[in-house]
C-alpha positions as CSV (number, residue, x, y, z in Angstrom):
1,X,104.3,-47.2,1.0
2,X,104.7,-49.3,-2.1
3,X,105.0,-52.1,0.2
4,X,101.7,-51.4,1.7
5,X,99.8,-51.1,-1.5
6,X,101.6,-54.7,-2.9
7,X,99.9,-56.5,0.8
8,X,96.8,-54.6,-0.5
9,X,96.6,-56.0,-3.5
10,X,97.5,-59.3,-3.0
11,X,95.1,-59.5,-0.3
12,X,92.3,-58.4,-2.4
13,X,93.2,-61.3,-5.1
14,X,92.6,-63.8,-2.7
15,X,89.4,-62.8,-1.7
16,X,88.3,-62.6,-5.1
17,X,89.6,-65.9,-5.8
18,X,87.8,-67.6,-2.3
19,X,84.9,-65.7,-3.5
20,X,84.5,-67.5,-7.2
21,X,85.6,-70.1,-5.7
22,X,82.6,-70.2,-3.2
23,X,80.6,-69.5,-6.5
24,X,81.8,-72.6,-7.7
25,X,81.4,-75.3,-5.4
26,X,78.0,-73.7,-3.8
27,X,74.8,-73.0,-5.5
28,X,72.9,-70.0,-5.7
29,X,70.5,-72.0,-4.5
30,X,72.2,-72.9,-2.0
31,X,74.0,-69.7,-0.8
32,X,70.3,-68.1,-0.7
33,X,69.4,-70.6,1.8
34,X,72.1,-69.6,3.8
35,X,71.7,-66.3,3.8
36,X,68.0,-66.7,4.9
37,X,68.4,-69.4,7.3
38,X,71.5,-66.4,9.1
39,X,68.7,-63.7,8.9
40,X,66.1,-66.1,10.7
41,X,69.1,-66.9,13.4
42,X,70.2,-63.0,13.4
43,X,66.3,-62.3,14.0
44,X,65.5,-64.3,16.7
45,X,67.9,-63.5,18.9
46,X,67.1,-60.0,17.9
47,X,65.4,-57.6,20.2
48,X,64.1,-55.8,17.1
49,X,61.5,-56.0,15.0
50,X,60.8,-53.9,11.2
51,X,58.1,-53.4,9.4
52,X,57.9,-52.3,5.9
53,X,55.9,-49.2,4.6
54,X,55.8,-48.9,0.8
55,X,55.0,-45.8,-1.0
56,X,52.8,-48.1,-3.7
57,X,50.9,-50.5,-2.6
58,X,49.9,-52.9,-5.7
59,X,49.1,-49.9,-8.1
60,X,47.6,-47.8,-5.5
61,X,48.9,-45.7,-3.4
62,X,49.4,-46.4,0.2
63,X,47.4,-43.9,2.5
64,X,49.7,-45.2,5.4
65,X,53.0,-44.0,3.8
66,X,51.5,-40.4,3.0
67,X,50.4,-40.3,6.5
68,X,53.7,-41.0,7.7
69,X,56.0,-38.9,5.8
70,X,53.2,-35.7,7.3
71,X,53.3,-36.8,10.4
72,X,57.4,-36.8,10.3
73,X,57.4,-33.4,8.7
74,X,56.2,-32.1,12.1
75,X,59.1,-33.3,13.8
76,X,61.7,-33.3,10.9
77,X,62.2,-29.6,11.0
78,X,63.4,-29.7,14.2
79,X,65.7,-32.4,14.7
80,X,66.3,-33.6,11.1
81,X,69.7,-32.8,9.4
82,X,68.9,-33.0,5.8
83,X,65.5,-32.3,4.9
84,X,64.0,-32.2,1.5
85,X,60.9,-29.5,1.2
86,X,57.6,-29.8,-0.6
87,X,54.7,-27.2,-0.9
88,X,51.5,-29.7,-1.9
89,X,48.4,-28.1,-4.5
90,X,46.3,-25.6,-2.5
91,X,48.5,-25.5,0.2
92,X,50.0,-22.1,1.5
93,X,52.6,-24.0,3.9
94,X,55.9,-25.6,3.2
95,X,56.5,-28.9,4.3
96,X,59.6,-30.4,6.1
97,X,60.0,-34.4,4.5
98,X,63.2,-37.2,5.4
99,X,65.7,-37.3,2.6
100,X,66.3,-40.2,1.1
101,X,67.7,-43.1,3.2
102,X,67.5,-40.3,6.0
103,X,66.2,-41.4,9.8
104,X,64.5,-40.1,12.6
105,X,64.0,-41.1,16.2
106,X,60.0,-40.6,17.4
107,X,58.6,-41.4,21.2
108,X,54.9,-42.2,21.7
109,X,53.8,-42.9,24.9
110,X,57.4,-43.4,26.4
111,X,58.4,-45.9,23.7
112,X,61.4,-45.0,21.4
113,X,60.8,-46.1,17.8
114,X,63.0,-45.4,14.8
115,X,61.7,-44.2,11.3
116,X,64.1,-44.5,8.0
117,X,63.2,-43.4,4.6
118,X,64.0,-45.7,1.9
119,X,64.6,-45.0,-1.5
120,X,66.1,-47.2,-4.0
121,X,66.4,-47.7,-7.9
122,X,63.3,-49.6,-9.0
123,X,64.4,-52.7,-11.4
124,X,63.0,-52.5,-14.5
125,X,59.0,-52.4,-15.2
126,X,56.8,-55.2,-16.5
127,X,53.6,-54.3,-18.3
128,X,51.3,-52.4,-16.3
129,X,48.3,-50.2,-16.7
130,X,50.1,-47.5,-14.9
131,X,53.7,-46.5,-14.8
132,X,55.4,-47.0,-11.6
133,X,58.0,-44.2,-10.4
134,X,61.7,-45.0,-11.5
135,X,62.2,-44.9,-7.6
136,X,61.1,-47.4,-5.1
137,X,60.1,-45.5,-1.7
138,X,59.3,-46.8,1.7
139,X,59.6,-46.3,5.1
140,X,61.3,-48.7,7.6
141,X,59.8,-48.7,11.4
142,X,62.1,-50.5,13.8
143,X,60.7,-51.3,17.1
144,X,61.7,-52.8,20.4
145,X,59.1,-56.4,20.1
146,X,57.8,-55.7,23.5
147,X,56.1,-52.9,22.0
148,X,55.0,-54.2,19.2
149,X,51.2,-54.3,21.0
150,X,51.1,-50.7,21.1
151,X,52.8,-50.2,18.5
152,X,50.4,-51.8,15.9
153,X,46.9,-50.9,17.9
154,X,47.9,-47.5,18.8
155,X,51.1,-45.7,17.6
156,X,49.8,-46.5,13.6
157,X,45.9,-45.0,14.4
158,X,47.7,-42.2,16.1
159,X,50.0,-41.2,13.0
160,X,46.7,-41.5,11.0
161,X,44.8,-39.0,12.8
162,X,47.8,-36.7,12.8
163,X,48.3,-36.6,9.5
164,X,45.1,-35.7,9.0
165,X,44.9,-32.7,11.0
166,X,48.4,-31.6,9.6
167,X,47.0,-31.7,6.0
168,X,43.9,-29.8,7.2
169,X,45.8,-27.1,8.7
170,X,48.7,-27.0,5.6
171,X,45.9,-26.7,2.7
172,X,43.5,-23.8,1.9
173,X,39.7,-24.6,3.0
174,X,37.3,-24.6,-0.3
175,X,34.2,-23.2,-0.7
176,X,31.7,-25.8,-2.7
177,X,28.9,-24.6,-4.5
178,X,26.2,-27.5,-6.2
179,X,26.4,-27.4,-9.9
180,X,24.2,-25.4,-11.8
181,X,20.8,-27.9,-12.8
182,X,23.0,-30.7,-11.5
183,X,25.2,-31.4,-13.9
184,X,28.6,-32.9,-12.8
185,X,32.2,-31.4,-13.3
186,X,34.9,-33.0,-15.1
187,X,36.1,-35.5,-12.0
188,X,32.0,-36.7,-12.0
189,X,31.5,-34.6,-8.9
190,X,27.9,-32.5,-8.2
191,X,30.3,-29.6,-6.4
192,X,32.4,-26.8,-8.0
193,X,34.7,-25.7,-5.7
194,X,37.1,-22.1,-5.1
195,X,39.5,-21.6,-2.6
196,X,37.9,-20.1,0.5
197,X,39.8,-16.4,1.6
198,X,37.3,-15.0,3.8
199,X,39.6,-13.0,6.7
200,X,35.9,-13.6,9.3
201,X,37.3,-14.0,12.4
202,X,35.3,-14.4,16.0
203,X,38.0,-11.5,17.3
204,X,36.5,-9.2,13.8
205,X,33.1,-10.5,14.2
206,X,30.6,-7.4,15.6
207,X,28.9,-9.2,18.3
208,X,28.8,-9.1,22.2
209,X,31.8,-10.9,23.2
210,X,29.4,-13.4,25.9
211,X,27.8,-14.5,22.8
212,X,30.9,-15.0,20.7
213,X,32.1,-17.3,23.5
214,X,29.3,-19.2,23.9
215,X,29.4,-19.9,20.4
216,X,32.8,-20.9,20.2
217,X,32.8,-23.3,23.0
218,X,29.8,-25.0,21.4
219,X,31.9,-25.4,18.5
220,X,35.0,-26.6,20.5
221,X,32.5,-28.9,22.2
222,X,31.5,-30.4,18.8
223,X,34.8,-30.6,17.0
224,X,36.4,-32.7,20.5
225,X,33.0,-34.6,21.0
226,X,33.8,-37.7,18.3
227,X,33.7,-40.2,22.0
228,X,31.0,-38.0,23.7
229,X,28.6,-38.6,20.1
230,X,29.3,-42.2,20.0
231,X,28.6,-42.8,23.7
232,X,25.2,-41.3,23.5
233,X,24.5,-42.9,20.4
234,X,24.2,-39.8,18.1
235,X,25.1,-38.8,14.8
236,X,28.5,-36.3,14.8
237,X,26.5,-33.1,13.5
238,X,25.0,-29.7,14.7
239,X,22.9,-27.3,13.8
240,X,22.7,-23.7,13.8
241,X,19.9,-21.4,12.8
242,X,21.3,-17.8,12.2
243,X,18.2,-15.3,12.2
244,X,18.0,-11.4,12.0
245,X,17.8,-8.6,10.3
246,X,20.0,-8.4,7.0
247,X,23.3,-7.0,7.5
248,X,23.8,-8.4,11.2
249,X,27.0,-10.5,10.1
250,X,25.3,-13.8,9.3
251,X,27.8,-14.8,6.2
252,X,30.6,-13.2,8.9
253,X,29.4,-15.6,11.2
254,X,29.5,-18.8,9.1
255,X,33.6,-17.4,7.7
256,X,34.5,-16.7,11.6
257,X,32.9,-20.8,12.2
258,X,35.2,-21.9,9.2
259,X,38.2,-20.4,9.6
260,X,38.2,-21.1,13.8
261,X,37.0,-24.8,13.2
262,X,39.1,-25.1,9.8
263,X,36.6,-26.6,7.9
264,X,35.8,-26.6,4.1
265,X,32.2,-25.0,3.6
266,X,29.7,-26.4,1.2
267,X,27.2,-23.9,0.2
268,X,23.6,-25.2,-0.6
269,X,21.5,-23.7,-3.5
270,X,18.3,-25.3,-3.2
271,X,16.9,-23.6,-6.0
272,X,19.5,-25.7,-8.0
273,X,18.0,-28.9,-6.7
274,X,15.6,-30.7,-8.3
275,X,14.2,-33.8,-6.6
276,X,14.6,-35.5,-2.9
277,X,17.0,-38.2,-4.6
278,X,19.4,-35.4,-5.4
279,X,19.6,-33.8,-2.7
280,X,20.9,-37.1,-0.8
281,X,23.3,-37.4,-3.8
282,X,24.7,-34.3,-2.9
283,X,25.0,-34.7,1.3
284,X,27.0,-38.1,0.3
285,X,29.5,-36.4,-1.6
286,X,30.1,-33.7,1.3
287,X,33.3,-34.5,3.3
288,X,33.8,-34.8,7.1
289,X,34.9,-31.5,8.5
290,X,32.6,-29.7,7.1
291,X,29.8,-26.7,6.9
292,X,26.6,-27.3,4.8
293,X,25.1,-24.0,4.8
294,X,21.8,-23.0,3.4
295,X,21.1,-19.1,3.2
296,X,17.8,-17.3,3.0
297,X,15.9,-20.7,3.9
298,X,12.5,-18.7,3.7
299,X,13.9,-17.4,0.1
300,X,14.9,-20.7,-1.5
301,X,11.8,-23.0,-1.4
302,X,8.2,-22.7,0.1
303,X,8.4,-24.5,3.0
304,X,5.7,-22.8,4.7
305,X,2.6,-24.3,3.5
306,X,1.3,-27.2,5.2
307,X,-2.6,-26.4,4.9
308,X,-5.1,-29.3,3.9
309,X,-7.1,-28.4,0.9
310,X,-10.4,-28.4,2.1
311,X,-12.0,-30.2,-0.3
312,X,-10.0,-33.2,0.1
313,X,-11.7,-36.7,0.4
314,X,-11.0,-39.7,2.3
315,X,-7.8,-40.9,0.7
316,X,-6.1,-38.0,0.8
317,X,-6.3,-37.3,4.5
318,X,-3.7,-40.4,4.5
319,X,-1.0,-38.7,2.8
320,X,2.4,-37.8,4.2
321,X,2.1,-35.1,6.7
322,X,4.6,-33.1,4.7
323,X,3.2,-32.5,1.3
324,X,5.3,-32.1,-1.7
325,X,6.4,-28.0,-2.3
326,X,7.4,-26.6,-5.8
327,X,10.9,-25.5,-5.7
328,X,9.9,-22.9,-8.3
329,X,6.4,-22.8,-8.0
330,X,3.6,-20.9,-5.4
331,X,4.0,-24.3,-2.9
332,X,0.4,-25.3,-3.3
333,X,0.7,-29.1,-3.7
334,X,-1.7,-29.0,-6.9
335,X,0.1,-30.4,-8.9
336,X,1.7,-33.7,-7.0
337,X,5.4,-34.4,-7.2
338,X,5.6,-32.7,-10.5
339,X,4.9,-29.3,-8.6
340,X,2.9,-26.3,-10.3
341,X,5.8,-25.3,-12.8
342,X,5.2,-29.3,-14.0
343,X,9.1,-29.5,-14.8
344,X,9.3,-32.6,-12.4
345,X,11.9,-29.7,-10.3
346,X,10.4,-30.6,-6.7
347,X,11.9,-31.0,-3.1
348,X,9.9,-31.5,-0.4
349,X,10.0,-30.2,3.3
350,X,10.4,-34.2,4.8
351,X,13.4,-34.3,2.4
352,X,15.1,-31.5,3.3
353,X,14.2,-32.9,7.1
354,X,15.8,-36.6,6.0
355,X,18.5,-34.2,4.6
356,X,19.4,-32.5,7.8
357,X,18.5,-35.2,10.4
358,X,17.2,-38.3,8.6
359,X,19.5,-41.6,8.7
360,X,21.2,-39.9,5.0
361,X,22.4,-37.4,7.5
362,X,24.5,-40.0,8.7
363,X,26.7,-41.1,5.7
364,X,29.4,-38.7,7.2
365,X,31.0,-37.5,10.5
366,X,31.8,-34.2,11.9
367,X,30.0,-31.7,10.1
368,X,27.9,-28.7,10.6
369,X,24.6,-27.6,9.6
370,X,24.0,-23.8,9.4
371,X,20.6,-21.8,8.4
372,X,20.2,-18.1,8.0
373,X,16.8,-16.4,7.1
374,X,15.8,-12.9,8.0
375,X,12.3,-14.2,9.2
376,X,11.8,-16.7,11.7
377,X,8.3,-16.5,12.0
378,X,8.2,-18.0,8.3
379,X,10.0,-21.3,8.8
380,X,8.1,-24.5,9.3
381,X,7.9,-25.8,13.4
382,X,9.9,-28.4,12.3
383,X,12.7,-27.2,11.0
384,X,13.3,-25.6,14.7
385,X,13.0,-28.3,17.0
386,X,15.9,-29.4,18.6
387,X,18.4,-31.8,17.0
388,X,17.9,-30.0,13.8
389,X,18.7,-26.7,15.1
390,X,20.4,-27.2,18.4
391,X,21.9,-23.9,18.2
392,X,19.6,-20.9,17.1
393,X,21.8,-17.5,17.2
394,X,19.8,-14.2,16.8
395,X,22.2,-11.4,14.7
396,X,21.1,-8.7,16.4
397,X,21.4,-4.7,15.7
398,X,24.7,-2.9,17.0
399,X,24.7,-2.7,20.9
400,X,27.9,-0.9,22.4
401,X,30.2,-4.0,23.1
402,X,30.0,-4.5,18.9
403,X,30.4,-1.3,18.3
404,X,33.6,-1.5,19.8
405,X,34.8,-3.7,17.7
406,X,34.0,-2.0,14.9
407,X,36.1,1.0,16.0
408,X,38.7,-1.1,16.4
409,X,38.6,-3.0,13.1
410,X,38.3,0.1,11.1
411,X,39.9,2.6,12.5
412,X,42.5,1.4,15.3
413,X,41.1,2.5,18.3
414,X,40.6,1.1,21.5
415,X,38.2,2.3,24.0
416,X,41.1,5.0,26.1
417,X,41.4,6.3,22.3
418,X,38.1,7.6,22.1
419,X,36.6,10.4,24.2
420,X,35.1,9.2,27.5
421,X,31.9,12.0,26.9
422,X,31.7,10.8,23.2
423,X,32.0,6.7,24.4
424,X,28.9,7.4,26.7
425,X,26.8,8.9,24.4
426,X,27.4,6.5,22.3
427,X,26.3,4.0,24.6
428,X,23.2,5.9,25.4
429,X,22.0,6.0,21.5
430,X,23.5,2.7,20.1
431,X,20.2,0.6,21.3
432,X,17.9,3.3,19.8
433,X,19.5,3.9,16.8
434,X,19.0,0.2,15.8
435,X,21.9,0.4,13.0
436,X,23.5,-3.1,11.9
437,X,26.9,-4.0,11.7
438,X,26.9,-3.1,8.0
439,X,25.6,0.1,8.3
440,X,28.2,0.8,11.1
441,X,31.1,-0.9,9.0
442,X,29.8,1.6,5.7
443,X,29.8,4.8,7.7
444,X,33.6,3.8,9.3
445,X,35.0,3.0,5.8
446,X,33.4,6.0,4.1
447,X,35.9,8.0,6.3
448,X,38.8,5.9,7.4
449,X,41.6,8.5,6.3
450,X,40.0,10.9,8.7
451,X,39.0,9.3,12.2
452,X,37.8,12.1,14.3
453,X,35.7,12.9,11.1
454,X,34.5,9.2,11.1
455,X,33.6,9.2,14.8
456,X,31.6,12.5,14.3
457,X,29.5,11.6,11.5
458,X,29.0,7.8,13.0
459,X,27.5,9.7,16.7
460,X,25.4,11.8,14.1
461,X,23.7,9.5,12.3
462,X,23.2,7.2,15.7
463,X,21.6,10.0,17.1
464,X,19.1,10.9,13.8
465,X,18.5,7.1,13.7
466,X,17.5,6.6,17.7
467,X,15.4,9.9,17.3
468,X,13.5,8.7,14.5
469,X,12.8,5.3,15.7
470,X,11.6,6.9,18.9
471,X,9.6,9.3,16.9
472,X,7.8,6.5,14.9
473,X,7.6,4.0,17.5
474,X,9.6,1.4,15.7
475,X,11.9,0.7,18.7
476,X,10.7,-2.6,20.7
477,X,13.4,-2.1,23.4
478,X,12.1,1.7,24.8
479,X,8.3,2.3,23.8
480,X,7.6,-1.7,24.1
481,X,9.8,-2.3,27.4
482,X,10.8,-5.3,25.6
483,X,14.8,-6.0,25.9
484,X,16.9,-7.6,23.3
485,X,16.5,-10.9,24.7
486,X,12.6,-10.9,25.1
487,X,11.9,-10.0,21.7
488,X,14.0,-13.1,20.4
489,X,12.1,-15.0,22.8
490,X,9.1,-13.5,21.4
491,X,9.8,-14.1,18.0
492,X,10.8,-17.7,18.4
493,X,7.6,-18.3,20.4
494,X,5.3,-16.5,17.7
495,X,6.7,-18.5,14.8
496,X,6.4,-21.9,16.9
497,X,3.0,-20.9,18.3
498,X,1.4,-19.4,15.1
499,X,2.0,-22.7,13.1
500,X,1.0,-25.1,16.0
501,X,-2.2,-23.1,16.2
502,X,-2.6,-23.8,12.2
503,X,-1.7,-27.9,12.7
504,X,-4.5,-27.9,15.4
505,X,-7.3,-26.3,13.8
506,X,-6.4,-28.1,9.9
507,X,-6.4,-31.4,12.2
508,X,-9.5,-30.7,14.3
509,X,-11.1,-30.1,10.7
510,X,-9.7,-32.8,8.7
511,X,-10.8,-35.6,11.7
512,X,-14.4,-33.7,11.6
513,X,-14.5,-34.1,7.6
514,X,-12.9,-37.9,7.9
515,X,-16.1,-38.6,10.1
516,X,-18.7,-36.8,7.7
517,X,-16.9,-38.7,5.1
518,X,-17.2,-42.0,7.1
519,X,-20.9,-41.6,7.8
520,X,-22.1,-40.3,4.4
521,X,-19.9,-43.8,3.0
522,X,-22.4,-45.7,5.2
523,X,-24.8,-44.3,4.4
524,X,-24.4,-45.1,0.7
């Protein structure tokens, strides 16, 4: 053994001494080129090639390398050996991550490919306006060169788009809100934003489960349609008009869209607006993946009144056929753009049109547009033609197929739980009764502890309800002979009709006025 270690040794001292000795008769300089002209030679006859993926890029941060390092957590946890974990800011997930100098074998589109994380000591800092991390990170791809083609055009775009809908799944959606008068937060940006909890669910949601399909394959539709919206030429948004009586589940509805889509919801308070510009400031700072949602549209703003003053003269028959309304004021158009509170606080109906389906509707991709008012009749014909509100969904009163689900959600029960004599009468009073979701919900909570209690008192009040609406005549469906479905119709028709009939008869009188006008100026 001692033998052994003495050969060791004196081996070892020889190296060292061809080693300095190689230090002294060749240059660095030399050496270097040797080295790099054996790496070229090593390469080319290589089957390999690597590319480099730095964590900082300059003194920003490479987008690429964070897409990478999610897109490998999805595949990490299953066939990595040593993983490090990392939970990100409003995320509710843990994420899977390479350890350092760790790698990982990936297949896309039958081509193997090898990932390695790199992490070594960074050398030591010149002057910069931001500190670098002590550690330099990377990732290493190695591929076979006759993939490099798809590789580069493909595999990279791919990892991207991943990423994106991993991070979108991992982090909590937010619920934006529009500063109060405009005024921007400390990052400079017009939305203050909570994390967004709502439990709405299209399986909770009170509604007739043909509906709820409907809807949700329209979504689908939209969130898969990025190729089917360029082909046509169209910009990658939708709208929905949600209309009914209050307490149908319209707020429910916009949660269940959010939290089946998993998209970040931006909620619109136009009363917080103050002019046309601002309102296009605030749709460019919305992101993709999104809900812009504007409640009570009839509440916010007068929208409604398009009459001509009828004691207007020649020049002002030219103006826009959307006159200026007061976002505080009665919407008369007295006053100009300065509107009748004169505080300059004014939005009109073309901008909130521009907004929703103007070319500044276009500064983003992928993102809803949802309306809610209780009355239909009082929205503006334009604001329900198509490719504004593609979508309009009538919240209706409890039928029996929602009330189901109500017994469910509150109290457990499925339809063989309940009494087949107590199921039909419900059936046969649900329509009359004319009770909304919330009512429902309120009389199933107030007694949740006791269910047969709860069922009692819920077929009780159904049955005072449908008596009394009989008894007054306030129920369209039985006295009118009207079904659900032809007083939506009807109302839709009403509120399209009644305002067309307005724009015919103000135009029929503004041309007769433009012609007194005309001959009265010759005249003079």
């Amino acid at each position: 053994m001692k033998e052994y270690w003495t050969s060791l040794a004196s081996l070892l001292g020889v190296f060292a001494f061809c080693q300095s000795l190689m230090h002294s008769i060749f240059p660095p300089e030399l050496r270097f080129a040797f080295l790099k002209f054996f790496n070229r030679v090593f390469h080319l006859f290589s089957s390999y090639c690597y590319f480099d993926i730095t964590e900082i890029d300059g003194v920003n941060t490479n987008e690429l390398y964070n897409a990478v390092q999610l897109y490998l957590s999805s595949s990490v946890s299953i066939a990595g050996n040593r993983l490090s974990l990392t939970r990100a800011v409003n995320s509710s997930s843990i994420t899977f991550g390479l350890s350092n100098n760790d790698s990982i074998v990936d297949t896309f589109n039958g081509v193997t490919v090898l990932w390695e994380h790199v992490v070594t000591q960074r050398q030591t800092q010149t002057f910069a306006w931001r500190p670098l991390p002590e550690e330099k990170r990377g990732f290493t791809l190695r591929i076979k060169k006759k993939d490099k083609t798809l590789i580069l055009n493909s595999y990279l775009d791919y990892i991207m788009e991943r990423a994106n809908e991993i991070r979108r799944k991992n982090q909590d959606r937010l619920l934006y809100t529009n500063s109060r008068g405009g005024s921007l937060d400390s990052r400079g940006h017009p939305w203050e934003s909570v994390p967004f909890k709502h439990p709405s669910t299209f399986e909770t949601l009170a509604m007739d489960p043909l509906k709820k399909q409907q809807i949700m394959d329209d979504l689908k539709d939209f969130a898969k349609g990025q190729v089917f919206y360029q082909k046509t030429g169209r910009a990658w948004k939708r709208g929905y008009l949600l209309y009914g009586p209050p307490g149908t589940g319209k707020s429910s509805m916009i949660a269940a869209m959010a939290n089946y889509l998993g998209y970040d919801i931006y909620d619109l308070e136009l009363t917080e607006v103050h002019s046309n510009s601002e309102l296009r400031k605030l749709l460019m700072k919305t992101s993709s993946k999104s809900i812009i949602v504007i409640e009570d549209i009839d509440c916010s703003i007068n929208l409604t009144n398009r009459k001509k003053s009828s004691s207007s003269n020649v020049s002002s028959l030219s103006r826009s056929y959307y006159e200026p309304d007061t976002r505080n004021g009665s919407g008369s158009g007295g006053s100009g753009e300065e509107g009748g509170n004169g505080n300059n606080n004014t939005i009109t109906l073309s901008g909130l049109l521009n907004f929703t389906d103007g070319l500044w509707s276009c500064c983003g991709s992928e993102r809803i547009f949802v309306f809610t008012t209780n009355h239909i009749e009082k929205l503006d014909p334009a604001l329900l033609r198509s490719g504004r509100m593609d979508m309009r969904i009538y919240m209706s009163f409890c039928n029996f197929p929602s009330l189901k689900i109500l017994l469910k959600n509150y109290l457990g029960y499925e339809e063989e739980d309940v009494g087949e004599d107590v199921l039909k009468e419900m059936e046969r009073v649900v329509d009359k009764a004319e009770m909304t979701p919330a009512d429902v919900s309120e009389a199933l909570i107030k007694n949740r502890r006791d269910k047969e209690k709860a069922i009692r008192e819920l077929l009780v009040d159904l049955k005072s309800r449908g008596e009394r609406n009989v008894k007054d005549g306030k129920l369209r469906g039985v006295n009118g002979n009207l079904t659900e479905l032809e007083v939506v119709e009807e109302q839709e028709k009403r509120a399209i009709d009644s305002q067309n009939g307005r724009d015919e008869k103000d135009h029929d009188e503004e041309e007769i006025e433009l012609e007194d006008n005309i001959c009265k100026t010759r005249e003079d």
